[in-house]
N, C-alpha and C positions, 0 to 999 in steps of 0.2 A: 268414507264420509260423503254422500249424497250434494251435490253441488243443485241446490233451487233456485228456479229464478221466479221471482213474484210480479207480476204485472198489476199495475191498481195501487198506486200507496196516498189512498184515502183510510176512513177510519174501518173499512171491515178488511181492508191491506195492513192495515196498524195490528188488528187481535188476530189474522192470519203469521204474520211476519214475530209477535211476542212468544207465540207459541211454539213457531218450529226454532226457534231463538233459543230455546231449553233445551232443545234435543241437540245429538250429533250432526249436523248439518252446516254448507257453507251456504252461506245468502247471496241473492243479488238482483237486486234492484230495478227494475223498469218503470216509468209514469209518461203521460204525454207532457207534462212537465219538468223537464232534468231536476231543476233546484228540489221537487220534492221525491225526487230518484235517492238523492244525494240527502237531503234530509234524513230519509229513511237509512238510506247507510252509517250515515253518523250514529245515531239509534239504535239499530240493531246488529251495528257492526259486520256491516255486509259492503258489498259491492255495486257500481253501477251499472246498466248496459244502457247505451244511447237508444236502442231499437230494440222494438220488438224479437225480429228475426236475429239478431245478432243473440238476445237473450234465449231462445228455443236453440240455438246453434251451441251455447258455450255452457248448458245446463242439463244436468241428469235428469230433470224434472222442473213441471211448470204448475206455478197457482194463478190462477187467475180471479183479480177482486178488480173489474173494470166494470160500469153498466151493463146489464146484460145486451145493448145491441151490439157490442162489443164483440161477445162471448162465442160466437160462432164459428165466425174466421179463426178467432183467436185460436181456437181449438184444436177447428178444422189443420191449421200451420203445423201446430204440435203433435197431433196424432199423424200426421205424412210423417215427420221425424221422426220416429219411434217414440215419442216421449209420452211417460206417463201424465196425468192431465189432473191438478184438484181446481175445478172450477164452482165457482159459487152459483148459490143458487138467486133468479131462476134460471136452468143451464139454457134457456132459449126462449123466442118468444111467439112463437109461431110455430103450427106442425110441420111447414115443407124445414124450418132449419131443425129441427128435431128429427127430422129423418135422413138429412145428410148428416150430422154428426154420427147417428146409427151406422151411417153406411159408411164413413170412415174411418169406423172404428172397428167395421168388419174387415176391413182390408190393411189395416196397418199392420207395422209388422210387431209381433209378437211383445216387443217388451210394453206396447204402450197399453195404456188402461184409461179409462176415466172416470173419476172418483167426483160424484156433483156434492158442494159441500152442504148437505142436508144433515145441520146438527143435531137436529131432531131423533135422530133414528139412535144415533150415540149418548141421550140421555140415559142416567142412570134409570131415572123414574120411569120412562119408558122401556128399561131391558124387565125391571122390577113388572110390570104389567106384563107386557108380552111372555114372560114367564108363566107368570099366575096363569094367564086365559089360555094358553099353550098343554100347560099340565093341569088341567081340570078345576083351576081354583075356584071360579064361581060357577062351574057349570057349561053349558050352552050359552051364552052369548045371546042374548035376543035385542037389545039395543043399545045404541051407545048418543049421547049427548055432549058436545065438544063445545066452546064458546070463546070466545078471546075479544072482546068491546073492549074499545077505547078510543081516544082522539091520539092520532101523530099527524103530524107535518109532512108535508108531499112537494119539497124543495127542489129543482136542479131535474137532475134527471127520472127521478121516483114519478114526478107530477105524471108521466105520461103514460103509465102502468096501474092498472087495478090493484086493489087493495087485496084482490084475493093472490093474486099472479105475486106479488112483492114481499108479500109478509104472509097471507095466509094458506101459502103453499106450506108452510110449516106443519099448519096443524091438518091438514088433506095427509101427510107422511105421514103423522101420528095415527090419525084414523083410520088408514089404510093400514099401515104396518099392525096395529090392533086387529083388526077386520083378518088379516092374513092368520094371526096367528089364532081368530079364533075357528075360521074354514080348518087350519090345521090340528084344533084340539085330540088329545089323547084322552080315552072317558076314563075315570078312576077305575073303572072293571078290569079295565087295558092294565093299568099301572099296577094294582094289586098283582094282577097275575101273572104278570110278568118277575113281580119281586115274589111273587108264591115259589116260584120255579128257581129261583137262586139266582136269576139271570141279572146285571145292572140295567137301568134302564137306561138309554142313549139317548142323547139330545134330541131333540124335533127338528126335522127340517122342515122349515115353512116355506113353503111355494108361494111364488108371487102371483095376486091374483087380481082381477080388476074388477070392479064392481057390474053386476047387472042392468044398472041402469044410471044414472046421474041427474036430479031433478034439479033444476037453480032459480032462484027468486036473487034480486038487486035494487031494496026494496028503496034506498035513495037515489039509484042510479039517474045520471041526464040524459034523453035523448040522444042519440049521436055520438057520446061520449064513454069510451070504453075506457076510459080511467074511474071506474066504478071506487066508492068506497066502503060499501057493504053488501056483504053475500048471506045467503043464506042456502045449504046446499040439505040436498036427502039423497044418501048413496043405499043401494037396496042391494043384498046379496042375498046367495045362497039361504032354503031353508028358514026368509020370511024377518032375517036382521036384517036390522037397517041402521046408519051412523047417518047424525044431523049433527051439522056445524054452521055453526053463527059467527062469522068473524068481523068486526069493522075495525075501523080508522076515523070513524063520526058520532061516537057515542062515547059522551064525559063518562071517566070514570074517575070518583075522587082517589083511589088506588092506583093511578093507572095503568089498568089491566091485570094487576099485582091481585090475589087472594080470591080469585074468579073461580068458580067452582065445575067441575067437569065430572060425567060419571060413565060407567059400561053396567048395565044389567044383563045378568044370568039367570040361569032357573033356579043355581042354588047358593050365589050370591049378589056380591057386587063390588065394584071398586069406584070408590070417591075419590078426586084427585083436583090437587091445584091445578090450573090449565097451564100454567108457565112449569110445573114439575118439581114444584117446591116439597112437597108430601105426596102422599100416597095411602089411604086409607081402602083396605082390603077387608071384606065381610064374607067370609064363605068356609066351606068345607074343607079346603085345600090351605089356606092361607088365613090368619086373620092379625089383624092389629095396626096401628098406624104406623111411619115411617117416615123419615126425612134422606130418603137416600141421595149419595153421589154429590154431597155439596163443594166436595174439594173439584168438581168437575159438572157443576150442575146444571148447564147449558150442551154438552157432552164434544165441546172444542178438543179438548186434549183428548179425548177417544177417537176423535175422528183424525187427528192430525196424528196418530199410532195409527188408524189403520192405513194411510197411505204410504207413511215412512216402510212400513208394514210390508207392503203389497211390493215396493221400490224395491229390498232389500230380497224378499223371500219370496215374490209373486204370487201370483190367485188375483182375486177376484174381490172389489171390496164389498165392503155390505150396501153402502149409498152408489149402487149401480146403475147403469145406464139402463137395466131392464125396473127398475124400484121407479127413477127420473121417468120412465115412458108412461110406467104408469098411473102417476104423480098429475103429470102434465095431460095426462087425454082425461082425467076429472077435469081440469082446470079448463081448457082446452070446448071440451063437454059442456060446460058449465055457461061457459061463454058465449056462446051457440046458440045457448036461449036467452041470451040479453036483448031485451027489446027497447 
């Protein structure tokens, strides 16, 4: 049984701490305030540690749900101890701390890993797509259209971080992760002939890839003020696709944000999709019909908190990796670059 120590018991330490709660695992507890250490313990029946370092010292494994300026040191501690690492996203805020986490995770010793918690990539709705566009469902891929408007609140520590950097790195994963798996399409000619021959056909492994260019517009942004609340980005690859997303934190939505529609076109179909991953509506050769997948897990928490128990247990390499976060963050990163 996996002894965890959680650092952060605010509300995304609360849906981290409910979840590994159901699994085999022992808790224990860190905050910069004891009494909500000890809160959380009563809760989820766990343990406390006064410190940080006392917590990385007396735990198989570390989560960390702290702000992300937090998040680096935090890391940085945990990977010199060998320990495996699930840190939230976003795993840094700047590229010089994105490249020392890099480089201590080259040098740590063997058991430790780091797993950034990009729940995105563990939707159901999202394996459902990346399948389709993977094995030829709609064809070639030639654009995609992503959007997620709405108003939230920018309290406490969020106020000082862009809207794209806090929340709409979610849907940069989605679009990327999309974009990879359609660089990695198998044609149906592929497929046929492979099952002509008797042979099964094997999974795809999709390479991680990073976009050609990264164009960004911040169409309310302030002067001077990199806490931007609306992006607008056009990422260009391979062979003439290109993925556009529209993400705010300044535009009413009477839904909000709830029933927002999102699409991928092909040559020889298409997929419609909720932008939050509620449905999935597939139109093509390979695939057709609408869907409501993954709703016992429909945000893809419990996938993701299996794949590092996962990784703890039986080792590898998780899926929300430090090379997926690099290239997550050099969009974002990119993107920022041309904030004027």
């Amino acid at each position: 049984m996996p002894r965890i120590g959680l650092s952060g018991c605010g509300t995304i330490g609360a849906l981290h701490a409910g979840n590994l709660a159901k699994r085999d695992v022992e808790l224990v507890f860190h905050n910069r305030r004891r009494d909500k250490a000890e809160e959380f313990g009563n809760r989820f029946h766990g343990q406390v540690s006064g410190d940080y370092e006392s917590l990385v010292d007396g735990c198989d494994a570390i989560v960390i749900a702290t702000p992300p300026e937090q998040h680096t040191q935090q890391v940085l501690l945990a990977l010199a101890a060998g320990k495996p690492v699930l840190v939230e996203k976003p795993l840094c805020t700047t590229p010089d701390a994105l490249a020392a986490i890099e480089t201590a995770a080259a040098v740590a010793p063997s058991t430790a890993f780091v797993l950034v918690a990009e729940n995105y990539y563990y939707k159901p709705s999202l394996a459902l797509m990346r399948e389709t566009i993977a094995w030829d469902g709609i064809g070639a891929v030639q654009s995609m259209h992503v959007k997620k408007l709405t108003t939230q609140k920018t309290e406490g520590w969020k106020a000082g971080h862009g809207a794209l950097l806090e929340g709409g790195i979610h849907f940069v994963a989605l679009v990327a992760d999309l974009a990879d798996a359609a660089m990695a399409r198998v044609s149906a000619a592929e497929i046929h002939a492979t099952l002509a021959r008797g042979a099964s056909v094997e999974p795809i492994q999709v390479p991680i890839r990073a976009p050609l260019s990264v164009h960004a517009q911040f169409p309310t942004a302030t002067p001077g003020n990199p806490a931007e609340r609306q992006s607008q980005l056009r990422l260009c690859y391979d062979a003439g696709m290109e993925a556009h997303l529209h993400y705010a934190w300044d535009v009413p939505s009477l839904t909000k944000g709830i029933l927002q529609h999102s699409r991928v076109d092909g040559d020889a179909g298409r997929i419609l999709f909720e932008s939050n991953g509620i449905y999935v509506d597939v139109r093509g050769p390979g695939r057709k019909g609408l869907s409501f997948p993954g709703f016992a897990d429909l945000m893809g928490y419990g996938g993701m908190t299996d794949d590092f128990l996962r990784c703890i247990n039986d080792g590898g390499t998780p899926y929300s990796n430090l090379a997926r976060a690099r290239r997550d963050l050099d969009i974002i990163f990119g993107a920022y670059e041309q904030m004027t």
